[in-house]
C-alpha positions in Angstrom: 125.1 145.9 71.0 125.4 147.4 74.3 121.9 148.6 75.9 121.6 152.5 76.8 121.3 152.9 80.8 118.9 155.4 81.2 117.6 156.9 84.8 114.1 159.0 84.5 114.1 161.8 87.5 110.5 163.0 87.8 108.9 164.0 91.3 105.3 162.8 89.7 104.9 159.0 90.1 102.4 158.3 88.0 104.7 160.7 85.0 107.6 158.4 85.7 105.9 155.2 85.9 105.0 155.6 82.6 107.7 156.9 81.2 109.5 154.0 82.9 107.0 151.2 81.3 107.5 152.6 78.2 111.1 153.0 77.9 111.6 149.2 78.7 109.8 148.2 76.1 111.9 150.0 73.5 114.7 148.2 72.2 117.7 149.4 72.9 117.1 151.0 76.3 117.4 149.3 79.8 116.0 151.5 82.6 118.6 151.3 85.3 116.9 153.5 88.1 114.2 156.4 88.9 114.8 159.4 91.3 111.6 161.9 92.4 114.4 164.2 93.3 117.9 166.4 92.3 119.4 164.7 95.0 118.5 161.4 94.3 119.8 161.3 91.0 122.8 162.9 92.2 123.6 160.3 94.6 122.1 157.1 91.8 124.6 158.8 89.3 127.7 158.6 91.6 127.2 155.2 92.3 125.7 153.4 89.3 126.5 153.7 85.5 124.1 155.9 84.1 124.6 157.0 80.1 121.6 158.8 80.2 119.3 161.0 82.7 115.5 162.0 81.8 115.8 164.9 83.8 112.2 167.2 84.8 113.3 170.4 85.7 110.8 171.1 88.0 111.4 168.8 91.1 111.7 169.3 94.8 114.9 169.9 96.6 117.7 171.6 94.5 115.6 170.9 91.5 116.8 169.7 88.0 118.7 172.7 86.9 120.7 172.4 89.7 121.5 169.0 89.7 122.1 169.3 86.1 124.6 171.7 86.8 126.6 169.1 89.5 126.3 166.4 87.5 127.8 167.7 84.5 130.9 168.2 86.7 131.1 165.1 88.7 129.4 162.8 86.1 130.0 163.9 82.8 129.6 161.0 81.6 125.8 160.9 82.6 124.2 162.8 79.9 120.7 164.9 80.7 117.8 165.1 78.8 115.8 168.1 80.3 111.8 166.7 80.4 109.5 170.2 80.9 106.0 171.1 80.8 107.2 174.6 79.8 107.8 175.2 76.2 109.8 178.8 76.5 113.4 179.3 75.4 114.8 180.2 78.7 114.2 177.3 80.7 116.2 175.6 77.6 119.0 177.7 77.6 119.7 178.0 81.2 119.5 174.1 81.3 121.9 173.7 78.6 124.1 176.2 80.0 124.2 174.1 82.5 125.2 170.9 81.0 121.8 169.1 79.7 122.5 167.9 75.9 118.9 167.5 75.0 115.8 169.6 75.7 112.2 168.0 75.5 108.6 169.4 76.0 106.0 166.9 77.1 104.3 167.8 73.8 106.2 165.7 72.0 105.9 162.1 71.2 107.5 158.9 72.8 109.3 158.4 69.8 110.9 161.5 69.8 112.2 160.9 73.2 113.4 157.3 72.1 115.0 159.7 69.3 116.1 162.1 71.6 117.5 159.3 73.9 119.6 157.6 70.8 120.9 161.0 69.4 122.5 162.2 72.6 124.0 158.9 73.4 125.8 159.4 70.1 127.6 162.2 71.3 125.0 164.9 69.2 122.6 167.3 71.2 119.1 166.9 70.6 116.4 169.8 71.1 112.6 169.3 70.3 111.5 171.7 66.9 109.4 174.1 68.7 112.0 174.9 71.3 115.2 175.4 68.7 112.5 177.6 66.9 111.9 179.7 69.9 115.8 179.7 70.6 117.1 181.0 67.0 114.0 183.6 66.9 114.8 185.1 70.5 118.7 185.2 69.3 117.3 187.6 66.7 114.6 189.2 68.9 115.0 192.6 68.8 113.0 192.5 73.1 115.0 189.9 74.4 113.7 187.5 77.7 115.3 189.5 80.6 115.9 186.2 82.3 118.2 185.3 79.9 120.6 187.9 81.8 120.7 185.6 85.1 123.6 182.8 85.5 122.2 179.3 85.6 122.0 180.0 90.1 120.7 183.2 90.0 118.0 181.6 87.6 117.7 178.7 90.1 116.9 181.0 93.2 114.5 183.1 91.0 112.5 180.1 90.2 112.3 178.7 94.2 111.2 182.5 94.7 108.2 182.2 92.7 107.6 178.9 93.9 107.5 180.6 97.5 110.8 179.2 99.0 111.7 180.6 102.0 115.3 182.1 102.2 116.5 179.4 104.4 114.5 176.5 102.6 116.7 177.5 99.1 119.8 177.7 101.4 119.1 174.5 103.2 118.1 173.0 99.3 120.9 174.6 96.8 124.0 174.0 100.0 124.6 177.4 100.7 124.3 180.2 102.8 121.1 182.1 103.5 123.3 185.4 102.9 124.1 184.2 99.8 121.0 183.5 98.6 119.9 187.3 99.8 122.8 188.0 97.7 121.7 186.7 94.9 118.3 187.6 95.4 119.3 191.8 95.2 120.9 190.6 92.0 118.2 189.5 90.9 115.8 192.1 91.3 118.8 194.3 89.7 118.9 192.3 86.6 115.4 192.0 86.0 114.3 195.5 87.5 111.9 194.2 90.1 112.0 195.2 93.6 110.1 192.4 95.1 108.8 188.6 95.6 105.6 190.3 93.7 107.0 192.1 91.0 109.5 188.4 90.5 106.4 186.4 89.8 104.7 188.9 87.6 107.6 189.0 85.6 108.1 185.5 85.3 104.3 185.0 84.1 104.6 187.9 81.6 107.2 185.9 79.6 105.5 182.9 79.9 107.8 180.8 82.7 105.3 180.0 85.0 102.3 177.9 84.4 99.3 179.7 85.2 96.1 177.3 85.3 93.2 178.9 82.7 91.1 179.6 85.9 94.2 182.5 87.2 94.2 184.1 83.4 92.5 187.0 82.4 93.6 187.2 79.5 96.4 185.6 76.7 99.8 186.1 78.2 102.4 187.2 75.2 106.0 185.3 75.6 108.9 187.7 74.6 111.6 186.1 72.8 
């Protein structure tokens, strides 16, 4: 029985060292490779066979999402599992949309990941309970996530934003212009009805896609689906 190759991409070393240690003991599963970065697994993926990637969304440089997004169409055969600390819908979606075919919370279990790991070599999607719950209520919402309404990029950008990119840093990062990334930052705003940075962020922590630390809340923050 041939062993699934799996690559874990996580920017914390300590996350992925474990995540590493654990995975080789699981039968089944040789761990070809780690990456701290989108590039990196980029770069692994065009060179090595990977059947699986354990992807964090959250990483420096273009970031998970976006190096979901290019693998999928130079690697398809590499296969994503998104990893996040976040547990809303849209960071699920707009990773899917993207090309990930599994979505996992670090609430779960390492059996679930094995799981999650085994089902989406199979050729079947795999997404953690709580997230497919929040999916199918916010496709029945009635208030739905306004940053559902941004493309996969435009999602990409806002999320550098918040995480105080400068314009040229998310140029330099996603490989394209700085007036393209002004471009998509006006649509942004548009979509979302902000007119700033400020406004951006504010948003973002109202429907729960930034973790704010219990020190910075005053107070429970509701997610929208």
């Amino acid at each position: 029985m041939a062993l699934i190759r799996v690559l874990v991409a996580d920017d914390h070393e300590l996350v992925r060292c474990g995540l590493v240690h654990m995975l080789a003991d699981s039968n089944g599963i040789e761990v070809v490779g780690e990456a701290c970065s989108g590039e990196e697994v980029l770069s692994f993926c065009r060179e090595n066979s990977v059947d699986i990637v354990l992807m964090d969304i959250r990483m420096p440089g273009i970031g998970g999402l976006e190096a979901t997004r290019r693998l999928h169409g130079s690697c398809p055969q590499s296969r994503v599992i998104a990893l996040s600390a976040l547990d809303d819908a849209v960071h699920s979606r707009k990773i899917l949309e993207a090309g990930a075919w599994g979505y996992l919370t670090r609430g779960g279990d390492f059996q679930e990941m094995v799981q999650a790991v085994q089902t989406v070599y199979a050729g079947r999607r795999y997404i953690c309970p709580n997230i497919a719950q929040e999916m199918a209520v916010q496709s029945f919402s009635q208030s739905e996530n306004p940053f559902v309404n941004l493309s996969p990029q435009e999602f990409q950008v806002a999320m550098m934003v918040i995480d105080c990119f400068k314009t040229s840093q998310i140029a330099e990062q996603m490989k394209i212009e700085t007036k393209t990334v002004n471009s998509y930052r006006y649509r942004i705003f548009d979509k979302l009805g902000v007119t700033n940075d400020v406004g951006l962020t504010r948003l973002a922590i109202q429907y729960g896609l930034v973790d704010v630390g219990p020190s910075q809340k005053k107070g429970p923050i509701e997610v929208v689906s």
